[in-house]
Gaussian input, Z-matrix of N, CA and C with variables (Angstrom, degrees):
# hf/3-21g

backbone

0 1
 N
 C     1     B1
 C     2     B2     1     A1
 N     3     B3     2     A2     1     D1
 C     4     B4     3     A3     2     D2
 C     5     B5     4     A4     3     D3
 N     6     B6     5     A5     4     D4
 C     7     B7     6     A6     5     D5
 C     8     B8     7     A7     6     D6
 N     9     B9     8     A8     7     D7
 C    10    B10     9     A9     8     D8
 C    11    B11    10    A10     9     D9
 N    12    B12    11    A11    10    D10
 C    13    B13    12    A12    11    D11
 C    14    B14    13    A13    12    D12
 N    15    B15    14    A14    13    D13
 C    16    B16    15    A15    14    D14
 C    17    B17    16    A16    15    D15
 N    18    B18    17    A17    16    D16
 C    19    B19    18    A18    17    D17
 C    20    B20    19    A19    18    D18
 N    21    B21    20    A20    19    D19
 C    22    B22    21    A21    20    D20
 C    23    B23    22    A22    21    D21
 N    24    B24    23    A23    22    D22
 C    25    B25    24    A24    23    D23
 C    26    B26    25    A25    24    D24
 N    27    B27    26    A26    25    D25
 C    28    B28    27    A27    26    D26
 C    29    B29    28    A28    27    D27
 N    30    B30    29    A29    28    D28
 C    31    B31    30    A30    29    D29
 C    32    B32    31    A31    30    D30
 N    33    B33    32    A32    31    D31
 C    34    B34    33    A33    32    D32
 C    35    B35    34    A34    33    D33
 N    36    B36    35    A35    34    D34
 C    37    B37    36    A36    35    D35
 C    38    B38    37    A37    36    D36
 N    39    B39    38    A38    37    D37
 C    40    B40    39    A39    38    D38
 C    41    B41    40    A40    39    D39
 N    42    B42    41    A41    40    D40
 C    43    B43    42    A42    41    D41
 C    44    B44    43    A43    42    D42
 N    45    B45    44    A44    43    D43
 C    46    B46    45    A45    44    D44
 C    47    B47    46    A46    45    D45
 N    48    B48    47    A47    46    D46
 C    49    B49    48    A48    47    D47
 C    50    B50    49    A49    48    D48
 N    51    B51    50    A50    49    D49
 C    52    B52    51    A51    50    D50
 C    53    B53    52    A52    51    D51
 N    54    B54    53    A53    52    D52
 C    55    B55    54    A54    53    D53
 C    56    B56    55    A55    54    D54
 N    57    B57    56    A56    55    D55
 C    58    B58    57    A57    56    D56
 C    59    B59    58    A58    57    D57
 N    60    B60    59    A59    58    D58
 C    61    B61    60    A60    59    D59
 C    62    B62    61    A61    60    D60
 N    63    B63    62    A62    61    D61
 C    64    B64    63    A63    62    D62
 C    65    B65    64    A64    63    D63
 N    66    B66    65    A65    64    D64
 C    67    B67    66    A66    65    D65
 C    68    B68    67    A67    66    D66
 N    69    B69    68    A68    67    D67
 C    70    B70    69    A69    68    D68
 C    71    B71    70    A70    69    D69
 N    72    B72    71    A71    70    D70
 C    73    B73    72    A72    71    D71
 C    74    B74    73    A73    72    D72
 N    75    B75    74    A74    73    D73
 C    76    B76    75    A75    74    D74
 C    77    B77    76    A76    75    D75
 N    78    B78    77    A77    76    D76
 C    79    B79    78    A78    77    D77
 C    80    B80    79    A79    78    D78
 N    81    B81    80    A80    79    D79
 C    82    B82    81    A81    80    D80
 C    83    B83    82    A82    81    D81
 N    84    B84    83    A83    82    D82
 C    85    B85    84    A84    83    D83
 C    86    B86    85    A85    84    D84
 N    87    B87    86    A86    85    D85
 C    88    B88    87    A87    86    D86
 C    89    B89    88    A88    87    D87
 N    90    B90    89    A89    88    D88
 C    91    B91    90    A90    89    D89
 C    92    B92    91    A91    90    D90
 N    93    B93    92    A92    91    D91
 C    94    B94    93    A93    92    D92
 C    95    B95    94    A94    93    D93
 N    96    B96    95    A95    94    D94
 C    97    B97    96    A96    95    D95
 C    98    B98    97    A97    96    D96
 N    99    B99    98    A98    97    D97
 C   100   B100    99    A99    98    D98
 C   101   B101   100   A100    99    D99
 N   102   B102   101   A101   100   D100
 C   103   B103   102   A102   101   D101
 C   104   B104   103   A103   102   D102
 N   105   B105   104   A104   103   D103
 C   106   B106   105   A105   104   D104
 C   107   B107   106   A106   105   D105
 N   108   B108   107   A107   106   D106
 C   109   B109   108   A108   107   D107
 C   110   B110   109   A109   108   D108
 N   111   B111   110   A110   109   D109
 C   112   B112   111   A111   110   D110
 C   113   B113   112   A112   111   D111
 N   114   B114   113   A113   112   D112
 C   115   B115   114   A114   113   D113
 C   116   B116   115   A115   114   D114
 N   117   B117   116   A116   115   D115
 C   118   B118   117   A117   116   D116
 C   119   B119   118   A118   117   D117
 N   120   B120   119   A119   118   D118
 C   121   B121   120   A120   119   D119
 C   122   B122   121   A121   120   D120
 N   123   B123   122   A122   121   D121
 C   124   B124   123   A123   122   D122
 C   125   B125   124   A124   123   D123
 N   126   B126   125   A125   124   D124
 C   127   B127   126   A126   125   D125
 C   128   B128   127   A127   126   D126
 N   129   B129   128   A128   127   D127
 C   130   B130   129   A129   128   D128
 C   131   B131   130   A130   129   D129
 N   132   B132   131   A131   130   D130
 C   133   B133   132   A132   131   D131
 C   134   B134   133   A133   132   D132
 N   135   B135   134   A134   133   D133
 C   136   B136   135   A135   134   D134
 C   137   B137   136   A136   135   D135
 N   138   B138   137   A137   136   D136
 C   139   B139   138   A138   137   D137
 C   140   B140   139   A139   138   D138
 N   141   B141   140   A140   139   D139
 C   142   B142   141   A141   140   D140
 C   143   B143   142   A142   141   D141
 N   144   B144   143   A143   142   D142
 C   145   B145   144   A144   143   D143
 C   146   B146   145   A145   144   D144
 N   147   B147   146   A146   145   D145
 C   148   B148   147   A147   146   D146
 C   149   B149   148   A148   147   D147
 N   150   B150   149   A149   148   D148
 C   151   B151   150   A150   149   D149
 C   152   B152   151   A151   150   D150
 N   153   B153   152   A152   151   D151
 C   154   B154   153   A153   152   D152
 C   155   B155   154   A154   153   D153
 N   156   B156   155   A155   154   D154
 C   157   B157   156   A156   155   D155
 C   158   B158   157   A157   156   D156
 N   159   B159   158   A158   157   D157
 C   160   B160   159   A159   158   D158
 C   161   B161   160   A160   159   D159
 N   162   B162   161   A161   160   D160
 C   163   B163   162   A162   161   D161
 C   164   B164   163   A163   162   D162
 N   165   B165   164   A164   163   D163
 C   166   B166   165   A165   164   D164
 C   167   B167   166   A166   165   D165
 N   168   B168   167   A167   166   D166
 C   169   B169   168   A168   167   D167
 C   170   B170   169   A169   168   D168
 N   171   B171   170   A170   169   D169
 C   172   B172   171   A171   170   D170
 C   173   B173   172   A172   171   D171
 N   174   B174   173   A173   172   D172
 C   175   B175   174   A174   173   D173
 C   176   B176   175   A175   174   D174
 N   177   B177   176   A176   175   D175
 C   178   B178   177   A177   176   D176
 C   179   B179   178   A178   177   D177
 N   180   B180   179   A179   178   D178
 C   181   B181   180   A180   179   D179
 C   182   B182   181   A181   180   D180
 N   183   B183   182   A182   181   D181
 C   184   B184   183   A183   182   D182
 C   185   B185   184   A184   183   D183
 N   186   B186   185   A185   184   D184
 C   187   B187   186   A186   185   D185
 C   188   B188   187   A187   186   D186
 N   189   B189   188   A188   187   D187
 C   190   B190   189   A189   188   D188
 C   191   B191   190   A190   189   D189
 N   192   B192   191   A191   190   D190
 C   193   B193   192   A192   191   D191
 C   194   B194   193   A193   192   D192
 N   195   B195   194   A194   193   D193
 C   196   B196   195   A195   194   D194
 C   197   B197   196   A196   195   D195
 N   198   B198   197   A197   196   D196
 C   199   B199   198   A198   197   D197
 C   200   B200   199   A199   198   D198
 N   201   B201   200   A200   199   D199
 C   202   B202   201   A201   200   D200
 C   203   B203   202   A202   201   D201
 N   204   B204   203   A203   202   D202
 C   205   B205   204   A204   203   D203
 C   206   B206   205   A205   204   D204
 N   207   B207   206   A206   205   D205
 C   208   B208   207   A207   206   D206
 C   209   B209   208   A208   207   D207
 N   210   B210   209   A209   208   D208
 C   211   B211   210   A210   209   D209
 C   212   B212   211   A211   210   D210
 N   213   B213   212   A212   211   D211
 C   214   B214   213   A213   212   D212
 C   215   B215   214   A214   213   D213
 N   216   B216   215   A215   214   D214
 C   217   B217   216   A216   215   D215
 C   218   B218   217   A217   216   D216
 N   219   B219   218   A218   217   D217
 C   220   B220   219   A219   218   D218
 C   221   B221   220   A220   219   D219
 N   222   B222   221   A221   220   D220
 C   223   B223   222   A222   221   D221
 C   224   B224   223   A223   222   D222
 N   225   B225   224   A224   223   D223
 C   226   B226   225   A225   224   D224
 C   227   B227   226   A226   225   D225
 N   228   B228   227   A227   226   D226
 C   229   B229   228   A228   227   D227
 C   230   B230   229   A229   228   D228
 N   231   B231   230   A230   229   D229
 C   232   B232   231   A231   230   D230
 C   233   B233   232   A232   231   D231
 N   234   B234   233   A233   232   D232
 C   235   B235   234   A234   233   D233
 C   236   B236   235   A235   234   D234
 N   237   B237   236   A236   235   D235
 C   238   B238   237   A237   236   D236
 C   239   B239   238   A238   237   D237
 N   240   B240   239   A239   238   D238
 C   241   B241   240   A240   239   D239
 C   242   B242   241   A241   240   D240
 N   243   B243   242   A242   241   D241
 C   244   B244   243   A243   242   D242
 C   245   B245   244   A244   243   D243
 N   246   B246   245   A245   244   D244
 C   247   B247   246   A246   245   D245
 C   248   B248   247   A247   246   D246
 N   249   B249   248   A248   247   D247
 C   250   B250   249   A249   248   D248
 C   251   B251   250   A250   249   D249
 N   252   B252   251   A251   250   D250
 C   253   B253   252   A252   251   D251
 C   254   B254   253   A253   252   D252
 N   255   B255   254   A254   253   D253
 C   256   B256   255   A255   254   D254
 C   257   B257   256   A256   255   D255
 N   258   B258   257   A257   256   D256
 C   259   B259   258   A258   257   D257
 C   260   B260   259   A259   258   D258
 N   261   B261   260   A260   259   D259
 C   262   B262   261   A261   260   D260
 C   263   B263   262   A262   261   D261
 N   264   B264   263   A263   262   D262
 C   265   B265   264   A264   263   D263
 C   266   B266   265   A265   264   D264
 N   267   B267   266   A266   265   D265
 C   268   B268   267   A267   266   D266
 C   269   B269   268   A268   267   D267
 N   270   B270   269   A269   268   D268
 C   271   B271   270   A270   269   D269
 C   272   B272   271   A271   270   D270
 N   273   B273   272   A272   271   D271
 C   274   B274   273   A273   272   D272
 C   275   B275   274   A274   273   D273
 N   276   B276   275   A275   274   D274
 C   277   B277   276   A276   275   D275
 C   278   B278   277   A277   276   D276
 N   279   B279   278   A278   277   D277
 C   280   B280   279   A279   278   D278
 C   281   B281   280   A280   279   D279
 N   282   B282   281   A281   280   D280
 C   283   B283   282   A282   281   D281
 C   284   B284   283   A283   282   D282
 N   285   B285   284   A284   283   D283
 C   286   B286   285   A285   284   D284
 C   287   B287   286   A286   285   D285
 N   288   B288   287   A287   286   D286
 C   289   B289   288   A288   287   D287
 C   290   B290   289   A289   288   D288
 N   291   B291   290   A290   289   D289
 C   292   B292   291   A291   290   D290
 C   293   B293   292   A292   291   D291
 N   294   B294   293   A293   292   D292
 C   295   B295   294   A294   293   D293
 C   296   B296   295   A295   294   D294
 N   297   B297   296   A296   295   D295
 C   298   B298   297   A297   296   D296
 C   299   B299   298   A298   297   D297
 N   300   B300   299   A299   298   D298
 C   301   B301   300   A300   299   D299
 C   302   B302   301   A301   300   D300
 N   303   B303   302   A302   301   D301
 C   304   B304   303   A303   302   D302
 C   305   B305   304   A304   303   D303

   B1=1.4405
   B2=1.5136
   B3=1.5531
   B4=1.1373
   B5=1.5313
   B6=1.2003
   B7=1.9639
   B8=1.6060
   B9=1.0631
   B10=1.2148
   B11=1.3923
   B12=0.9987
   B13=1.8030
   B14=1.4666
   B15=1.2983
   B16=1.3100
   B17=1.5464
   B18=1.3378
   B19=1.4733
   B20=1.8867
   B21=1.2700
   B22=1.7610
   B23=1.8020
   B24=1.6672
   B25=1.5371
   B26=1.4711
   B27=1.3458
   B28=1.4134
   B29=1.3977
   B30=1.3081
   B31=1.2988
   B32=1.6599
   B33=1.4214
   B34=1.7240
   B35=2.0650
   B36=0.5618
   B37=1.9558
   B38=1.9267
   B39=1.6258
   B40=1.6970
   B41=1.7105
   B42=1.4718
   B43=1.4586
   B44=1.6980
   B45=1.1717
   B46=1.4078
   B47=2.0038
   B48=0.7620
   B49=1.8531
   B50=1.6993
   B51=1.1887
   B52=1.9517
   B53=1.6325
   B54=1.3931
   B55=1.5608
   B56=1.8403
   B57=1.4790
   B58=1.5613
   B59=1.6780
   B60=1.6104
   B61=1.3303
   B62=1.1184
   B63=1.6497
   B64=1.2794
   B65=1.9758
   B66=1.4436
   B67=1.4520
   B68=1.7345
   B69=1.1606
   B70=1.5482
   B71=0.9414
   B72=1.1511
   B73=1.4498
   B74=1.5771
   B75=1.3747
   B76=1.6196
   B77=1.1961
   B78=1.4849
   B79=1.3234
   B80=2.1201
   B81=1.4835
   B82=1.8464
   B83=1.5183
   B84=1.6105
   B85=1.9140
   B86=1.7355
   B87=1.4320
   B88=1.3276
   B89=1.0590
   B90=1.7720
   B91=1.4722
   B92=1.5933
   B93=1.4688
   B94=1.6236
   B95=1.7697
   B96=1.0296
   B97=1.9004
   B98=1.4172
   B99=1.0679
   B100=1.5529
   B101=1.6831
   B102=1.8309
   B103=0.7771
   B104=1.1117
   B105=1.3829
   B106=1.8032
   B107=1.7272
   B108=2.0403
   B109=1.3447
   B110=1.5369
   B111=1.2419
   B112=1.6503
   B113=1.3026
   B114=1.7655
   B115=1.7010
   B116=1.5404
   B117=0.8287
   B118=1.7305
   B119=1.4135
   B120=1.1123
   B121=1.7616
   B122=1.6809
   B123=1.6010
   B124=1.3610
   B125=2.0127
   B126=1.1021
   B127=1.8222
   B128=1.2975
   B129=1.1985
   B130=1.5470
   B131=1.7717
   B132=1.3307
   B133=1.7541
   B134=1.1944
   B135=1.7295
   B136=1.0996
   B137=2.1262
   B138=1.4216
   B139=1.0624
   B140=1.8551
   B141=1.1334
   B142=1.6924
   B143=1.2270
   B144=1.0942
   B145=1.8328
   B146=1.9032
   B147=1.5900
   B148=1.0999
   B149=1.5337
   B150=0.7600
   B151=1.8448
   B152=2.0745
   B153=1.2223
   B154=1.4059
   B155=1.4732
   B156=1.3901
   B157=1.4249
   B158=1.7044
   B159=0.9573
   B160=1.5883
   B161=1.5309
   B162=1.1937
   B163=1.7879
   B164=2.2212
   B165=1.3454
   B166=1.6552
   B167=1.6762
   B168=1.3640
   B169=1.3134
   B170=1.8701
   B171=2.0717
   B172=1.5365
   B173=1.3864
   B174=1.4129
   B175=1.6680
   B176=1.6418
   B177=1.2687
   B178=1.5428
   B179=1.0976
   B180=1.3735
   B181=1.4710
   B182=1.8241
   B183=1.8869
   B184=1.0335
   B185=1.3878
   B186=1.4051
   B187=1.6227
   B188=1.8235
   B189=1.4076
   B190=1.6477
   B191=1.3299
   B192=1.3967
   B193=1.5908
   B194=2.1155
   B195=1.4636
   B196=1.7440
   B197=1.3961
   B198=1.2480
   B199=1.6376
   B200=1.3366
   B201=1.1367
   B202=2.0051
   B203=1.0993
   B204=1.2067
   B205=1.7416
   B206=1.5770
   B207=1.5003
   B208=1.9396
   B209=1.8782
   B210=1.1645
   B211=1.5607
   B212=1.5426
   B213=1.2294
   B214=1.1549
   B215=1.6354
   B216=1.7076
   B217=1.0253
   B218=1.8709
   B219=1.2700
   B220=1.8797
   B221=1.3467
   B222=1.2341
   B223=1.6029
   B224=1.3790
   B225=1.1268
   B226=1.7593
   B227=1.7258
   B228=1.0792
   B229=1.3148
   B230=1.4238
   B231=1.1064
   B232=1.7858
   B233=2.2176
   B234=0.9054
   B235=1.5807
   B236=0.9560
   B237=1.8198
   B238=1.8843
   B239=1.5459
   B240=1.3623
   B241=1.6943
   B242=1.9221
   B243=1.5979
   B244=1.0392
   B245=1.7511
   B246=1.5273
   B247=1.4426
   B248=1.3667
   B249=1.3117
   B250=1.5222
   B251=1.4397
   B252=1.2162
   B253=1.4907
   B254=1.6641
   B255=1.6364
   B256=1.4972
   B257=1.5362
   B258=1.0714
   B259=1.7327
   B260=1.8138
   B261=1.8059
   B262=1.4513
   B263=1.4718
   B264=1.6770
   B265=0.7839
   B266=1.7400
   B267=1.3371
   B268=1.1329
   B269=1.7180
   B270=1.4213
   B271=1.8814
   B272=1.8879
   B273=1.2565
   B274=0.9725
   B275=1.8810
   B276=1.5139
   B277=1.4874
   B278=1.3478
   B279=1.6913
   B280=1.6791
   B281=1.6418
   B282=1.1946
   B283=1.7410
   B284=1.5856
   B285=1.2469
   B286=1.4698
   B287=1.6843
   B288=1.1507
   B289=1.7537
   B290=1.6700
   B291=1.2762
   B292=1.9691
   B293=1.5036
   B294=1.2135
   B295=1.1920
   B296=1.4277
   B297=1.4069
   B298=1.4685
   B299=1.6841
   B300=1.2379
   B301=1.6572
   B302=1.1309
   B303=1.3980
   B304=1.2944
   B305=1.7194
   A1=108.63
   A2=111.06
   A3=106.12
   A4=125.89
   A5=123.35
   A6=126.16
   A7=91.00
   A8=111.28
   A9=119.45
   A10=120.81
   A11=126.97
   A12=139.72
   A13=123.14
   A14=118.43
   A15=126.63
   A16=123.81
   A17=112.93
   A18=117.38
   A19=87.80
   A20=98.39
   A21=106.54
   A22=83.28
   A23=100.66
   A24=113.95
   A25=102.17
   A26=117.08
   A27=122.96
   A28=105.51
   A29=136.86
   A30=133.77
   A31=117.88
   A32=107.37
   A33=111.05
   A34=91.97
   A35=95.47
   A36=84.88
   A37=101.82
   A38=102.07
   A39=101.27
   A40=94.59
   A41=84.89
   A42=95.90
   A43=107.85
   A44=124.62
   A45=118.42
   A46=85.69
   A47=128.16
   A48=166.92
   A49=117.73
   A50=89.72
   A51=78.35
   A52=112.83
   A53=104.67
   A54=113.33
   A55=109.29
   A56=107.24
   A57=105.59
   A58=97.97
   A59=112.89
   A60=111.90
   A61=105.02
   A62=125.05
   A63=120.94
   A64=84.15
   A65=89.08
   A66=114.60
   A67=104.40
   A68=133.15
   A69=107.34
   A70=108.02
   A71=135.66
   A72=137.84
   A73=117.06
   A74=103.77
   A75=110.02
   A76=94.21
   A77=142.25
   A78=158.70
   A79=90.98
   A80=90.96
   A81=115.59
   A82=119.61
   A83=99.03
   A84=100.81
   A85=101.09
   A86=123.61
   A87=101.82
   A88=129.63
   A89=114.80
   A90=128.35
   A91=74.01
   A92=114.58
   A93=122.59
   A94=104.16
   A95=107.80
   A96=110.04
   A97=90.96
   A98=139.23
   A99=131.31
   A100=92.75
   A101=130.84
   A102=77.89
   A103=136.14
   A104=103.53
   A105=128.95
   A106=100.12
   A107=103.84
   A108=107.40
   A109=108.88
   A110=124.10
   A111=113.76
   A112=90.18
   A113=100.46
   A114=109.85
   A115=117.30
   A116=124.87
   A117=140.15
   A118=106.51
   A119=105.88
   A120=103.54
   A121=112.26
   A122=109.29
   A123=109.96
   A124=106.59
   A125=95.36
   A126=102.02
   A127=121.76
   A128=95.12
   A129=89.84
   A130=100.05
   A131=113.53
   A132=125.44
   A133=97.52
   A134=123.36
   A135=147.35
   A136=107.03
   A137=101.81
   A138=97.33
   A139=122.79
   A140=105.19
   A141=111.10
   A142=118.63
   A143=110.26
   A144=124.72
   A145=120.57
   A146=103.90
   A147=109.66
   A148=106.65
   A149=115.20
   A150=143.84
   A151=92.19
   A152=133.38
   A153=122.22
   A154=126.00
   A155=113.89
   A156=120.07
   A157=108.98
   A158=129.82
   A159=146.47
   A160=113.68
   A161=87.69
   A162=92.16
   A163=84.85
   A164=95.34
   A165=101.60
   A166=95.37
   A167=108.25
   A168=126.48
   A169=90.22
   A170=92.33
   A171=98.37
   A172=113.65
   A173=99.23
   A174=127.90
   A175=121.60
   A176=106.71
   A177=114.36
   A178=128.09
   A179=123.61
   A180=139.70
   A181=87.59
   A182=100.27
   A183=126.18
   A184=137.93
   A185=95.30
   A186=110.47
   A187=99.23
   A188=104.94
   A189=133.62
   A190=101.37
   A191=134.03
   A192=93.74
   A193=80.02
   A194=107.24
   A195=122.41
   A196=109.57
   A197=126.41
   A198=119.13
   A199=111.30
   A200=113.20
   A201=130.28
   A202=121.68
   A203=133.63
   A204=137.85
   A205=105.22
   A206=67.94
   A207=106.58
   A208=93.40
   A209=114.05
   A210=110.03
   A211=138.50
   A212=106.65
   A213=100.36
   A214=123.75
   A215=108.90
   A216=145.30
   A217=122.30
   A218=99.20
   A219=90.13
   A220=112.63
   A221=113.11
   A222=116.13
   A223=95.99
   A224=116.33
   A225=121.88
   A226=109.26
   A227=121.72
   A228=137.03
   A229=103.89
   A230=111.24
   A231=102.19
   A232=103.99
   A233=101.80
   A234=108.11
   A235=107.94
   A236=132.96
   A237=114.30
   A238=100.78
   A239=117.86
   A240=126.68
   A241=90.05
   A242=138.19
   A243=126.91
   A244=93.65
   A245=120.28
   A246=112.13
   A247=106.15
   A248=128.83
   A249=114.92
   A250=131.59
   A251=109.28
   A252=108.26
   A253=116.03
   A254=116.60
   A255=100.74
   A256=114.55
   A257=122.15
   A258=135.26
   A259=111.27
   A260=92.47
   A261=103.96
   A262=122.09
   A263=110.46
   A264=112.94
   A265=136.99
   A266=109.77
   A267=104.72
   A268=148.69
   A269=104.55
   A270=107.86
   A271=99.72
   A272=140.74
   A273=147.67
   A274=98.86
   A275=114.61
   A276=118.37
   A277=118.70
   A278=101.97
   A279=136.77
   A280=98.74
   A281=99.89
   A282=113.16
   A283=113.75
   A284=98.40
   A285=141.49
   A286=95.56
   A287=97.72
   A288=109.18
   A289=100.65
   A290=89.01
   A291=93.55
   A292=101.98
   A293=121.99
   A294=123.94
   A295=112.22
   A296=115.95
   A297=113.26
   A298=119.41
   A299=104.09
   A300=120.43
   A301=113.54
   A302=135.48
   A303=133.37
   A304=118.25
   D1=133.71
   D2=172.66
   D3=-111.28
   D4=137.63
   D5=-174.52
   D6=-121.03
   D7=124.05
   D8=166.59
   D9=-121.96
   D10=111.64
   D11=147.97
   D12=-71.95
   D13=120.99
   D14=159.06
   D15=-103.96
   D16=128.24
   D17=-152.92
   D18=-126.39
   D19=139.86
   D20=174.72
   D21=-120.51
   D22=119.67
   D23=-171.79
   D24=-120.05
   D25=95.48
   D26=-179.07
   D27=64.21
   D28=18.33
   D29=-167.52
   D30=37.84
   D31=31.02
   D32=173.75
   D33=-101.50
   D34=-30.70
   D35=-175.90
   D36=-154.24
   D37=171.53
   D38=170.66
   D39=-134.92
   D40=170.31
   D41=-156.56
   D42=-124.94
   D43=118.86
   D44=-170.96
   D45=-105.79
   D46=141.96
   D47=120.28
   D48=-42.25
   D49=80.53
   D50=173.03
   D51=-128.19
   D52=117.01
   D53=-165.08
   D54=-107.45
   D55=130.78
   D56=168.71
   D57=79.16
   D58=47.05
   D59=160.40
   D60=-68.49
   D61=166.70
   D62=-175.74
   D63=-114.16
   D64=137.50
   D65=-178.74
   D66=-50.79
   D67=-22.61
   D68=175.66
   D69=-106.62
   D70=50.72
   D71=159.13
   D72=-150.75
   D73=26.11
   D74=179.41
   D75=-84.43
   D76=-60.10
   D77=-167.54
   D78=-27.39
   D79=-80.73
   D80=173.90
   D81=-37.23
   D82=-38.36
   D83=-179.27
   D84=-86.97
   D85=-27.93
   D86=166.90
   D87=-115.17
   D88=55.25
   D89=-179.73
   D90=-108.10
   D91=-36.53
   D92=-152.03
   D93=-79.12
   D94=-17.55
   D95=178.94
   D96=-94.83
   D97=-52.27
   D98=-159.03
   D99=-65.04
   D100=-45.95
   D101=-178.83
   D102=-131.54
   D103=81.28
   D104=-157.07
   D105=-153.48
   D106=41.62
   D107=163.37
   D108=56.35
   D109=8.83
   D110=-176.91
   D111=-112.92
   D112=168.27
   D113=158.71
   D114=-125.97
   D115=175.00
   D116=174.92
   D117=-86.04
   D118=83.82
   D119=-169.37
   D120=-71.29
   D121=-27.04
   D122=-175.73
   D123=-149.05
   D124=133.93
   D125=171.08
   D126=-130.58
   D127=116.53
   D128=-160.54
   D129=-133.18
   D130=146.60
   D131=178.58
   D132=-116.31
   D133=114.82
   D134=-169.14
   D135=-118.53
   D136=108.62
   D137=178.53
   D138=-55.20
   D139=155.90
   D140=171.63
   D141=-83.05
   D142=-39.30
   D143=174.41
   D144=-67.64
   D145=-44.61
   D146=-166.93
   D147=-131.45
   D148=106.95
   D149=-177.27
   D150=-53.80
   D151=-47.95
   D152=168.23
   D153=-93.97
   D154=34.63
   D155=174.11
   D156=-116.52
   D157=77.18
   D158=178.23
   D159=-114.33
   D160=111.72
   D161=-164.81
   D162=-116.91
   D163=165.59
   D164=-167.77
   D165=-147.31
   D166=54.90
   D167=137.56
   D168=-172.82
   D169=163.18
   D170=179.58
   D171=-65.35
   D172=134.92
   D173=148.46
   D174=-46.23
   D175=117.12
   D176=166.01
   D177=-24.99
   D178=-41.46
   D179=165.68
   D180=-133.23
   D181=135.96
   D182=163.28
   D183=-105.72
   D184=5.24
   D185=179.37
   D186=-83.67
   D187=141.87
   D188=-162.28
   D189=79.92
   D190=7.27
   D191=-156.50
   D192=-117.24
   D193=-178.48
   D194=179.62
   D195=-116.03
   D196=152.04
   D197=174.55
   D198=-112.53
   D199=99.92
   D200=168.68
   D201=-66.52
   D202=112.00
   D203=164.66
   D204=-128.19
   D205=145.04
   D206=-175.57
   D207=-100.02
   D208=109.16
   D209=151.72
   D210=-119.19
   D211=103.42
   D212=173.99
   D213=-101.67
   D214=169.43
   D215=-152.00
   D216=-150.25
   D217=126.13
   D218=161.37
   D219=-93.17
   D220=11.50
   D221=177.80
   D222=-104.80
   D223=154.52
   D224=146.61
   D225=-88.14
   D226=-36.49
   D227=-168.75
   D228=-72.19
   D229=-24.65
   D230=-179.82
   D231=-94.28
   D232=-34.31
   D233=167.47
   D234=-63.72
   D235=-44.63
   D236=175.46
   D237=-66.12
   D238=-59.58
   D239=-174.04
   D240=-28.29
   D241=-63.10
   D242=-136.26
   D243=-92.80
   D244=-30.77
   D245=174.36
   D246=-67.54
   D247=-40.50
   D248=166.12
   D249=-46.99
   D250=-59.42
   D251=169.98
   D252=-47.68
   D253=-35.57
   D254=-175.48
   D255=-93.90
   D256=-13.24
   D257=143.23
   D258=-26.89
   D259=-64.88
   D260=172.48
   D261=-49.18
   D262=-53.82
   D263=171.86
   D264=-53.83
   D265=-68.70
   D266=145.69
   D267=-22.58
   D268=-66.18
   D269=161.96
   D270=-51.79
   D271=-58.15
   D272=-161.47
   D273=-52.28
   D274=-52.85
   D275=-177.43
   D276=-55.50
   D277=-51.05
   D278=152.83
   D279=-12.63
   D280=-88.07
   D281=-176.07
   D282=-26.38
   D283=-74.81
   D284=-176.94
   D285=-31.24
   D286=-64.98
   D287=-170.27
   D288=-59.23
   D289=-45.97
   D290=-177.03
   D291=-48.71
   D292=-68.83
   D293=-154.56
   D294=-84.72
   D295=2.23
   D296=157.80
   D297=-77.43
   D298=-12.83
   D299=-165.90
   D300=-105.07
   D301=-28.73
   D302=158.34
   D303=-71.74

């Protein structure tokens, strides 16, 4: 699932918010910021259970926990370009799963 926030921070860069990536496609979403001039400013594994357990590298076991990224950009245009593509991506898996199940 994606939540996205866009933040104008002193007008030096913007900041997209993307919470509860699904772990096999983090690898793919940050081949996709590097290369669209952005960086991964923050990665963080946020437990499900416990609201103060946020660790900022992976957990030994990753089951309960969500994957948080910070991306920034001096573009705004390259942060919509990269929430689009994982929108795409996503509805596209969406499908996929559907029509494996019927």
């Amino acid at each position: 699932m994606l939540t996205g926030n866009n933040y104008h921070d002193c007008n030096r860069y913007n900041r997209l918010e993307m919470k509860n990536v699904n772990k096999d496609i983090v690898a793919w979403l940050e081949d996709i910021v590097e290369e669209n001039n952005s960086r991964v400013e923050r990665k963080e594994w946020k437990s499900k259970y416990n609201s103060y357990v946020v660790y900022d590298y992976e957990p030994f076991c990753t089951d309960g926990f969500e994957i948080n990224l910070v991306i920034t950009s001096y573009e705004q245009s390259y942060l919509d370009f990269i929430k689009y593509l994982y929108d795409e991506k996503v509805s596209t898996i969406e499908y996929l799963n559907s029509c494996i199940s019927q």
